[in-house]
Structure formats: structure tokens, C-alpha cells
mmCIF file as gemmi writes it, N, C-alpha and C atoms, coordinates in Angstrom:
data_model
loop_
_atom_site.group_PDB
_atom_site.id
_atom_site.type_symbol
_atom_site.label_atom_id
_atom_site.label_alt_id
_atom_site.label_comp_id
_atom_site.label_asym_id
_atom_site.label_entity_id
_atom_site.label_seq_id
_atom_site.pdbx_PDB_ins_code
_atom_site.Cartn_x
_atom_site.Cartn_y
_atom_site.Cartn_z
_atom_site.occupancy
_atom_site.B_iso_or_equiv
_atom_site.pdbx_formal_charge
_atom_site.auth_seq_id
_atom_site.auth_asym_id
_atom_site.pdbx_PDB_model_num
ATOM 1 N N . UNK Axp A 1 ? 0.844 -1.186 0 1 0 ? 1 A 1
ATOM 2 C CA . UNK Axp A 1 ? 0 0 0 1 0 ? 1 A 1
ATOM 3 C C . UNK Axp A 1 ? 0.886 1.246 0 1 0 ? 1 A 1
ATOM 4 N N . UNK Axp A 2 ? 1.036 1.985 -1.12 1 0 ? 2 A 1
ATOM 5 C CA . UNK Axp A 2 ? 1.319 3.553 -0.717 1 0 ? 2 A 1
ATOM 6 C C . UNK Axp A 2 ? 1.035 4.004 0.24 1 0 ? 2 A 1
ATOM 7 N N . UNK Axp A 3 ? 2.137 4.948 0.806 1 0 ? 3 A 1
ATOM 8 C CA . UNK Axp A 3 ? 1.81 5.872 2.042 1 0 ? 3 A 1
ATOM 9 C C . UNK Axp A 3 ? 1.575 7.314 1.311 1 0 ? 3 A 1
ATOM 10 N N . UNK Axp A 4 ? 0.752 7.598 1.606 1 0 ? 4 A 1
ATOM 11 C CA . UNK Axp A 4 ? 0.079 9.24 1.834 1 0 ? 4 A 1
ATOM 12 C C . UNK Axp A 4 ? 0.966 10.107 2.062 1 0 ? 4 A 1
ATOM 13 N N . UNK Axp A 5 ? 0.752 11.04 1.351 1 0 ? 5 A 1
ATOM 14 C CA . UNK Axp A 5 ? 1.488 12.106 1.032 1 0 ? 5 A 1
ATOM 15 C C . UNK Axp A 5 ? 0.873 13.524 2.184 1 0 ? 5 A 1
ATOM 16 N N . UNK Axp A 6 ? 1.095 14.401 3.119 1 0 ? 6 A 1
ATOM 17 C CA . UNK Axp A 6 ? 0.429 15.175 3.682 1 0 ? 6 A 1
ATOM 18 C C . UNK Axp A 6 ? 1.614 16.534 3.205 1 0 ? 6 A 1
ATOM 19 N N . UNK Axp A 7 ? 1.027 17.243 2.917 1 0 ? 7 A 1
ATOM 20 C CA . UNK Axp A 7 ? 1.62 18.574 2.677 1 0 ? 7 A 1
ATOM 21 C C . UNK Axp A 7 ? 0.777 19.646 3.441 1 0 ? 7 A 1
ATOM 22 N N . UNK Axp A 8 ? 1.888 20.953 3.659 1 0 ? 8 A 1
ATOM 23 C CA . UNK Axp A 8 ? 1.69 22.031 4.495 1 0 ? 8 A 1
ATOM 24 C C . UNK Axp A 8 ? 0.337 22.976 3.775 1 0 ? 8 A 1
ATOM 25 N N . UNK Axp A 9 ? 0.361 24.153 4.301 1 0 ? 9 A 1
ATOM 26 C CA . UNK Axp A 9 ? -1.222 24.883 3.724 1 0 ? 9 A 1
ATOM 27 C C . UNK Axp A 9 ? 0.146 25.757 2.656 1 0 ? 9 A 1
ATOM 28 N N . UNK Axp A 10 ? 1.555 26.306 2.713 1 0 ? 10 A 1
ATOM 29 C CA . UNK Axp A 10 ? 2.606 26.853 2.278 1 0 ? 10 A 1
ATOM 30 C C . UNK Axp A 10 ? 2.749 25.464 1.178 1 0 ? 10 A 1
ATOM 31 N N . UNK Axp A 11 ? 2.577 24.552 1.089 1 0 ? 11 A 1
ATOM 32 C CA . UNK Axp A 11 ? 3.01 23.687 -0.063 1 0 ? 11 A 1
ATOM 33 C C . UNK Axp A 11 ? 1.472 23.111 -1.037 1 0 ? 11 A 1
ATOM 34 N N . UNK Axp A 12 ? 0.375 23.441 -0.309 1 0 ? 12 A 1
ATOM 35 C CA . UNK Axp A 12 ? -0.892 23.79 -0.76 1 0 ? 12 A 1
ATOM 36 C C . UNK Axp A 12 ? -0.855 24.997 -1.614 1 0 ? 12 A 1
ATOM 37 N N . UNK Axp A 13 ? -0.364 26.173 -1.156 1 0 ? 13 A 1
ATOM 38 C CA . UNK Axp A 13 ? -0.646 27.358 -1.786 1 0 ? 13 A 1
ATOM 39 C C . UNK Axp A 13 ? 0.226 27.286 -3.509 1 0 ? 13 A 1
ATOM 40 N N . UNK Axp A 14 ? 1.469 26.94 -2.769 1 0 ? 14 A 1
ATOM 41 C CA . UNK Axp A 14 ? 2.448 26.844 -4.248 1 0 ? 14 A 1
ATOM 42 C C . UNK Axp A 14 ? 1.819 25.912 -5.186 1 0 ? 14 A 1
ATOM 43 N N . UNK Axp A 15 ? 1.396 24.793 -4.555 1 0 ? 15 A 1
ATOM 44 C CA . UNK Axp A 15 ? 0.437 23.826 -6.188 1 0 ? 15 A 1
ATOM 45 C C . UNK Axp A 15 ? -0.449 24.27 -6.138 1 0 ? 15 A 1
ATOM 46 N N . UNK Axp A 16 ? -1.435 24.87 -5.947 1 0 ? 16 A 1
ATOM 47 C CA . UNK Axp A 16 ? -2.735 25.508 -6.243 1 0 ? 16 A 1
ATOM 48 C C . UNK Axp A 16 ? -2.693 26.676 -6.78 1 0 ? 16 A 1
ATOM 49 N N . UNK Axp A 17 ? -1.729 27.963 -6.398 1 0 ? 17 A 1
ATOM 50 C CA . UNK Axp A 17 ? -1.862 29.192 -6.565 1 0 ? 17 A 1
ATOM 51 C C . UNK Axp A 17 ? -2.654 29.684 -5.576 1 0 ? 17 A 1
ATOM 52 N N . UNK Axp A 18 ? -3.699 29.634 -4.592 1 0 ? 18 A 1
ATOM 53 C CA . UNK Axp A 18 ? -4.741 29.763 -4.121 1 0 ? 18 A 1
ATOM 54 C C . UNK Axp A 18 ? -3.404 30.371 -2.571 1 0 ? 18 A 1
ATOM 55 N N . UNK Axp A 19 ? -3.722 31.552 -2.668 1 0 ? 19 A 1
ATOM 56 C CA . UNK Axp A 19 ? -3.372 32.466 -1.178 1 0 ? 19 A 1
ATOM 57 C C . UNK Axp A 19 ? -3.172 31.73 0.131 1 0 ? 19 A 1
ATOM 58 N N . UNK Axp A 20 ? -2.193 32.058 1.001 1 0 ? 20 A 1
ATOM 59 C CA . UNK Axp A 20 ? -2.357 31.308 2.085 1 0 ? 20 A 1
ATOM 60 C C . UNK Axp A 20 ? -3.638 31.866 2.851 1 0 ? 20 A 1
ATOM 61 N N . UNK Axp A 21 ? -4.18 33.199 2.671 1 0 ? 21 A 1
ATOM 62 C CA . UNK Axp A 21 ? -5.129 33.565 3.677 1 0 ? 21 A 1
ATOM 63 C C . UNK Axp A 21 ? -6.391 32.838 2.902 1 0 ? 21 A 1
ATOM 64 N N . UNK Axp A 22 ? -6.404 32.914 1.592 1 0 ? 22 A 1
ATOM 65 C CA . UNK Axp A 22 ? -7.686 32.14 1.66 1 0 ? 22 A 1
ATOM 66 C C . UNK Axp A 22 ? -7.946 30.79 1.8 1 0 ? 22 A 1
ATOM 67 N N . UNK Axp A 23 ? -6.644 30.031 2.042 1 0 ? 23 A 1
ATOM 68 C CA . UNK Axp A 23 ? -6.639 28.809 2.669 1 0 ? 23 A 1
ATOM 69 C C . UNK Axp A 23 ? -7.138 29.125 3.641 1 0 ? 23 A 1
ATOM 70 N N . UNK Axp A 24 ? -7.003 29.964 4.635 1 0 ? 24 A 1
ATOM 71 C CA . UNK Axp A 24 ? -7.551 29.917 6.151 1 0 ? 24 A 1
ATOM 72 C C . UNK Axp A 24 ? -9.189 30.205 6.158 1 0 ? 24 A 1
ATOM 73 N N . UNK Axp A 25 ? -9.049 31.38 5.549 1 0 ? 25 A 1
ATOM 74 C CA . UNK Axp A 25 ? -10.209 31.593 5.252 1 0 ? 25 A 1
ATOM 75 C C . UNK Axp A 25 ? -11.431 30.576 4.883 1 0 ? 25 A 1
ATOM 76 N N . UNK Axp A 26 ? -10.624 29.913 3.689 1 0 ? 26 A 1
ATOM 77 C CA . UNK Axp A 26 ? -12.363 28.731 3.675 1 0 ? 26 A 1
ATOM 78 C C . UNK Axp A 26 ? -11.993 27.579 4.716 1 0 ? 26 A 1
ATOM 79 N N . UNK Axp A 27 ? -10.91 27.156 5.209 1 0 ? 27 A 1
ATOM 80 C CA . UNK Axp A 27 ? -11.049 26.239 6.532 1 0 ? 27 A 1
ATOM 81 C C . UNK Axp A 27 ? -12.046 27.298 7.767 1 0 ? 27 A 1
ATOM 82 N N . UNK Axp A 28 ? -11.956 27.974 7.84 1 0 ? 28 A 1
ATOM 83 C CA . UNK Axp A 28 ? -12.515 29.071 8.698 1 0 ? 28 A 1
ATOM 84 C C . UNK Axp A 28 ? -14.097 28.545 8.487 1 0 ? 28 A 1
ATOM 85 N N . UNK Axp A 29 ? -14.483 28.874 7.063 1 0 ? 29 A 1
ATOM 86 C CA . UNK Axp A 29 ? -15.956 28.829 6.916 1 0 ? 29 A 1
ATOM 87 C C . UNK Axp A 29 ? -16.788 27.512 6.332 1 0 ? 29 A 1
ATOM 88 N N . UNK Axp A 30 ? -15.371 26.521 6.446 1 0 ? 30 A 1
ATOM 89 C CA . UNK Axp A 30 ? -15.969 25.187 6.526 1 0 ? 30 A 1
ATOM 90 C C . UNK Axp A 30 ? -16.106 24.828 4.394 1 0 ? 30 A 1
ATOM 91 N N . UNK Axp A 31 ? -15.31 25.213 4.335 1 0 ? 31 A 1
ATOM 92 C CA . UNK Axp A 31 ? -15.312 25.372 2.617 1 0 ? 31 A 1
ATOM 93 C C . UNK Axp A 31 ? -13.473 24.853 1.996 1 0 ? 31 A 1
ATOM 94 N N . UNK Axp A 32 ? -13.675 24.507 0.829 1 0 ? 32 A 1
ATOM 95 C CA . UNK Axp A 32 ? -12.413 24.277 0.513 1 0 ? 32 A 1
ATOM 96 C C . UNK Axp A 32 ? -11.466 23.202 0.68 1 0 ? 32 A 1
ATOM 97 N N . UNK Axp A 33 ? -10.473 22.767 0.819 1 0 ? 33 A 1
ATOM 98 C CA . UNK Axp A 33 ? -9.87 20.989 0.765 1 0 ? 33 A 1
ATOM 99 C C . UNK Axp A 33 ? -10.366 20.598 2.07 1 0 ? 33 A 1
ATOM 100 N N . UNK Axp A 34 ? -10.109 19.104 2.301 1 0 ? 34 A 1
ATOM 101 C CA . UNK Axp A 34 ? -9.776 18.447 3.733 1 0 ? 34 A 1
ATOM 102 C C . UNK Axp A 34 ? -8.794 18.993 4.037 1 0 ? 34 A 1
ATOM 103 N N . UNK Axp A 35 ? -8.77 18.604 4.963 1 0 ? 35 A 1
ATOM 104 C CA . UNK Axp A 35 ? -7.807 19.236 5.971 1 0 ? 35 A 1
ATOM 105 C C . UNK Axp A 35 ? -7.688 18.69 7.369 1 0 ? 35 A 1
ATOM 106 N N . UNK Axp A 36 ? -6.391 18.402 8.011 1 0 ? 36 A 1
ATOM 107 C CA . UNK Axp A 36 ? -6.369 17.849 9.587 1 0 ? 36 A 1
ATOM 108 C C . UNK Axp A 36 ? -5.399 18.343 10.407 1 0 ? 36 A 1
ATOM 109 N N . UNK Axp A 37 ? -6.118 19.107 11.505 1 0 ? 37 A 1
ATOM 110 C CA . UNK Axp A 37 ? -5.649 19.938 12.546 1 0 ? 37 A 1
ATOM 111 C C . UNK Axp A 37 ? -4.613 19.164 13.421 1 0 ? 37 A 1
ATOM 112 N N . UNK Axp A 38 ? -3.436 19.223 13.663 1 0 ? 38 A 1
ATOM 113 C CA . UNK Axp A 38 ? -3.359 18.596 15.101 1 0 ? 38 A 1
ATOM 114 C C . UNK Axp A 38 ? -2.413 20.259 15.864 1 0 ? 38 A 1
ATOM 115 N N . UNK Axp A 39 ? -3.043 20.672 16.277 1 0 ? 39 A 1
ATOM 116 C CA . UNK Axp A 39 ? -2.665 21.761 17.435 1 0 ? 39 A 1
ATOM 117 C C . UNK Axp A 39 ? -3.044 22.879 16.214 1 0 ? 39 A 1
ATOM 118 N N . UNK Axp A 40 ? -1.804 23.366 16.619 1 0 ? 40 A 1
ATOM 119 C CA . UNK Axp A 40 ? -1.459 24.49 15.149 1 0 ? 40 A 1
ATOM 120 C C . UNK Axp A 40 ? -1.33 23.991 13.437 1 0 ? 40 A 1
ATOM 121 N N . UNK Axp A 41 ? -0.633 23.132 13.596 1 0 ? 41 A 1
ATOM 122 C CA . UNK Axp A 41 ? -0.258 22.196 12.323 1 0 ? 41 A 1
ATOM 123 C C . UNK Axp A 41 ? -1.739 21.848 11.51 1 0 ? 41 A 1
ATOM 124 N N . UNK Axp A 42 ? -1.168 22.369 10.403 1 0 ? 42 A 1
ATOM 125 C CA . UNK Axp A 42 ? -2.372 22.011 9.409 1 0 ? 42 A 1
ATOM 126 C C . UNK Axp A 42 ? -2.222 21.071 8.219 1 0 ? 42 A 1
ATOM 127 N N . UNK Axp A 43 ? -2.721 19.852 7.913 1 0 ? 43 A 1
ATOM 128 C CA . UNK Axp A 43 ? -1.765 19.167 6.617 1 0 ? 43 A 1
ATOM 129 C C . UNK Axp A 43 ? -3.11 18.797 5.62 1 0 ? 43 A 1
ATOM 130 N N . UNK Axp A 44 ? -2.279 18.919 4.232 1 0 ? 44 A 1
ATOM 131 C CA . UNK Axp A 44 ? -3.901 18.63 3.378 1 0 ? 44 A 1
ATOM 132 C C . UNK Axp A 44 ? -2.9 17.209 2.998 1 0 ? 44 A 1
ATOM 133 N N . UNK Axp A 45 ? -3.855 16.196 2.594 1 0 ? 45 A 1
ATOM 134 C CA . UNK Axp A 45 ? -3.425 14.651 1.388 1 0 ? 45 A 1
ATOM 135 C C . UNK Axp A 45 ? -3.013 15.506 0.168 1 0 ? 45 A 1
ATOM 136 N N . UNK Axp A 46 ? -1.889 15.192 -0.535 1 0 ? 46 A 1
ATOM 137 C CA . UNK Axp A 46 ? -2.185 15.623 -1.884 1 0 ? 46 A 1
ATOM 138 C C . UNK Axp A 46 ? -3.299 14.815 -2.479 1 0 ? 46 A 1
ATOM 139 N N . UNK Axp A 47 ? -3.618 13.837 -2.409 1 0 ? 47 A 1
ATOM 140 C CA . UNK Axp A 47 ? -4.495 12.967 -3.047 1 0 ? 47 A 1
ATOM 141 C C . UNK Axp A 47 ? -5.823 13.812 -3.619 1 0 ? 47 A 1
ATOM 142 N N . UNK Axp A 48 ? -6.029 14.575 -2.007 1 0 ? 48 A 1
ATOM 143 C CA . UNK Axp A 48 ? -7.696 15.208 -1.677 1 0 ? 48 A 1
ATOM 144 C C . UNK Axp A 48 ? -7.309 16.903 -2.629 1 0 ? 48 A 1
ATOM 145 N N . UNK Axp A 49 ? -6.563 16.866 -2.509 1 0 ? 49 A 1
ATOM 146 C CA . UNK Axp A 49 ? -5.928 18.06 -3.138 1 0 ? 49 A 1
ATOM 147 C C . UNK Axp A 49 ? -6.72 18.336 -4.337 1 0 ? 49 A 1
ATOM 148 N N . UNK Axp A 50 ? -5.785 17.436 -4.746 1 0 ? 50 A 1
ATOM 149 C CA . UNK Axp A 50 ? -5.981 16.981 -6.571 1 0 ? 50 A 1
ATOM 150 C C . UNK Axp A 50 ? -7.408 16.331 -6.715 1 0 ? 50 A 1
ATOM 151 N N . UNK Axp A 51 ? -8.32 16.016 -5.884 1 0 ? 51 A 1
ATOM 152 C CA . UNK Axp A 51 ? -9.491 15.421 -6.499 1 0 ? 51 A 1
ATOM 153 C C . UNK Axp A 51 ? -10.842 16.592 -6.228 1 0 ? 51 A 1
ATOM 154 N N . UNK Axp A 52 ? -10.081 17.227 -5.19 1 0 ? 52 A 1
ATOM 155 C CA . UNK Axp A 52 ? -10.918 18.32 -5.27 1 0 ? 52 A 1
ATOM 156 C C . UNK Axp A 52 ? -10.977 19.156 -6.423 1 0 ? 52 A 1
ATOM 157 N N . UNK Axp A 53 ? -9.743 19.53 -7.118 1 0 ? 53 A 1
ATOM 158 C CA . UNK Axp A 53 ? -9.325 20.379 -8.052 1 0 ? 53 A 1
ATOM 159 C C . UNK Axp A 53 ? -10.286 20.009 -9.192 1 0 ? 53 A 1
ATOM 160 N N . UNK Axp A 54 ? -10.074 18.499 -9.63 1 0 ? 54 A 1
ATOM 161 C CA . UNK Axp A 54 ? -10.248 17.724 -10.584 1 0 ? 54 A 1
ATOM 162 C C . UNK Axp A 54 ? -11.766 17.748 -10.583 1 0 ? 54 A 1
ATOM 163 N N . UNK Axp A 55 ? -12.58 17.886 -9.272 1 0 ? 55 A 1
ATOM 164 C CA . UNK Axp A 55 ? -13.753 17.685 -9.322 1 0 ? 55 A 1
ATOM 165 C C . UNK Axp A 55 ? -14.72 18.964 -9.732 1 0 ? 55 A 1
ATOM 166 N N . UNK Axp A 56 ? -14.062 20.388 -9.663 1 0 ? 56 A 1
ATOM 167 C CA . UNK Axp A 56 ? -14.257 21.084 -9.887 1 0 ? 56 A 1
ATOM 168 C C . UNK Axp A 56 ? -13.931 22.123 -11.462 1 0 ? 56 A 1
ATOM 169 N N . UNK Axp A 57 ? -13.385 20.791 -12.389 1 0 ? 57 A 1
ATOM 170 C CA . UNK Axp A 57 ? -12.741 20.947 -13.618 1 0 ? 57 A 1
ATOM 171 C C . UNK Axp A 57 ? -13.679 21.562 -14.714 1 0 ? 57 A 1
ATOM 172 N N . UNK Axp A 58 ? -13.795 22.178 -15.555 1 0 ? 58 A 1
ATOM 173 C CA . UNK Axp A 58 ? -14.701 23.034 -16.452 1 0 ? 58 A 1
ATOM 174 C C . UNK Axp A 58 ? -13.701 22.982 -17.983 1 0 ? 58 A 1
ATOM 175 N N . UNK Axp A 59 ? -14.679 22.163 -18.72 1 0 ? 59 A 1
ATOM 176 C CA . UNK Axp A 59 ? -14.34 21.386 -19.591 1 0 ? 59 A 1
ATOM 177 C C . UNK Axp A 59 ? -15.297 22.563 -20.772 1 0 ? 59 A 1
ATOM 178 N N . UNK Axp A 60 ? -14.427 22.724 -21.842 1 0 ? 60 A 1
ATOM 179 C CA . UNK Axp A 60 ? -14.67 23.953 -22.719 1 0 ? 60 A 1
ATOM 180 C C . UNK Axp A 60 ? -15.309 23.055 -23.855 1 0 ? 60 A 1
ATOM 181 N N . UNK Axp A 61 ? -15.844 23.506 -24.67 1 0 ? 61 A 1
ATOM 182 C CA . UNK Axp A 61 ? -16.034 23.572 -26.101 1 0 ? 61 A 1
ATOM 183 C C . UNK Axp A 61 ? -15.246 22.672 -26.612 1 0 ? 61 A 1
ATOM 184 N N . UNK Axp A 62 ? -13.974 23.605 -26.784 1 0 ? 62 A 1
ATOM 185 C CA . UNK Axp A 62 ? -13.087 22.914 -27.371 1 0 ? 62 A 1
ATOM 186 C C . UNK Axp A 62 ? -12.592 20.82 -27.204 1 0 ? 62 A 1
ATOM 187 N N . UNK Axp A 63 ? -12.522 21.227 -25.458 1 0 ? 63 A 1
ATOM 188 C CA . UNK Axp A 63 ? -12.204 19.841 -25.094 1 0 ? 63 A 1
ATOM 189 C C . UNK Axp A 63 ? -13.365 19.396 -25.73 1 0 ? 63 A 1
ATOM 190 N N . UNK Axp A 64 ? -14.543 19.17 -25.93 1 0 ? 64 A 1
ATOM 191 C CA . UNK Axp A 64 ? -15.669 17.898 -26.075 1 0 ? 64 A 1
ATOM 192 C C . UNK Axp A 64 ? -15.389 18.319 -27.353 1 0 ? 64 A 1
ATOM 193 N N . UNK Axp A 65 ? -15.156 18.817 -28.17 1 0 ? 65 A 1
ATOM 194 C CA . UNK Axp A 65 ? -14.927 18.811 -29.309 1 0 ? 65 A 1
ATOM 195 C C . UNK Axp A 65 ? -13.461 17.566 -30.057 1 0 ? 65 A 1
ATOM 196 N N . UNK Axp A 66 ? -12.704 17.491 -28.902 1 0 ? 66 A 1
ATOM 197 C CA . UNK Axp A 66 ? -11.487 16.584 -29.254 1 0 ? 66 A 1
ATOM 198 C C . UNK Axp A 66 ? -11.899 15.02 -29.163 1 0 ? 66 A 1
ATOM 199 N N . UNK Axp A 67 ? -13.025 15.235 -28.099 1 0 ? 67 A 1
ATOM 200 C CA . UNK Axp A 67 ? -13.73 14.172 -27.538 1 0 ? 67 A 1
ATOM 201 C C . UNK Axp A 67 ? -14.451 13.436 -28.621 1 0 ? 67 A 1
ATOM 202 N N . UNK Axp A 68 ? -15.083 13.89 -29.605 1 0 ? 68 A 1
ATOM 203 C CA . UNK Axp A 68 ? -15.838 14.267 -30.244 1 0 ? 68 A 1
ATOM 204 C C . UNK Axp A 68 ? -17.681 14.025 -29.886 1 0 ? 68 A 1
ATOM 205 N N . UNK Axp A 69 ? -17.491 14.474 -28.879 1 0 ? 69 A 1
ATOM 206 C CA . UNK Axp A 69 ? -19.022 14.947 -28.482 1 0 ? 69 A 1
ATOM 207 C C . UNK Axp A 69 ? -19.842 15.972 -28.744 1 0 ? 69 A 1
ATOM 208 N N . UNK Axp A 70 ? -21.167 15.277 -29.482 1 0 ? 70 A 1
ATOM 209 C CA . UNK Axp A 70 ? -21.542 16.591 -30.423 1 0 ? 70 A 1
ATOM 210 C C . UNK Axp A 70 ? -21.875 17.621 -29.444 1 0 ? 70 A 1
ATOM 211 N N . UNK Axp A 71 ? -22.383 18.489 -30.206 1 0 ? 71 A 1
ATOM 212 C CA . UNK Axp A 71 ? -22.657 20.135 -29.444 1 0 ? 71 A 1
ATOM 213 C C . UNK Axp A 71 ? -24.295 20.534 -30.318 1 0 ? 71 A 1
């Protein structure tokens, strides 16, 4: 079994682009990756990372067009 990958909300921000404050920010309002507290320490899975990203993907024209799914 692979072991899990946990990265910082600072190694979150650099693969996402996404601000460190608005990392806090949507943990704040209950929005945005998993995430697991232990004290101060904050770590996301890359796994959850990337499937969040992925789940939120917006697929153009173009792509279903390569696809070839009509329009």
C-alpha cells in the first residue's frame, strides 16, 4: 500500500496558486480541501488536493470537441 502524502497549507498554496489567507479563510468557513488539525499544524493529502481540483474541472467547447461529443 502507498503511504500518503500530507503537505503544508505553504506547499498547498504553491500547487494551487490559491493564497495562504484564503486557505484559512475557507477552513474558517468550513469550505475548501480536507484538511487535519493537530494543534497548530495544518496538513492537506495531496491525493484530496488533486481530487478536489479535478472535481471542480470546467471542460470547454473545445475539449468535447477533441472528444468528439456533439454540441
Amino acid at each position: 500500500m502507498a503511504e500518503k502524502k500530507w503537505i503544508s497549507e505553504k506547499e498547498v498554496e504553491a500547487m494551487t496558486g490559491r493564497k495562504l489567507q484564503t486557505l484559512r479563510n475557507d477552513r474558517f468557513h468550513g469550505r475548501g480541501f480536507p484538511y487535519v488539525k493537530n494543534g497548530k499544524s495544518v496538513r492537506y493529502l495531496v491525493d484530496d488536493v488533486v481530487a478536489f481540483m479535478e472535481a471542480r474541472r470546467i471542460s470547454t467547447s473545445d475539449d468535447l470537441q477533441k472528444q468528439n461529443v456533439p454540441l
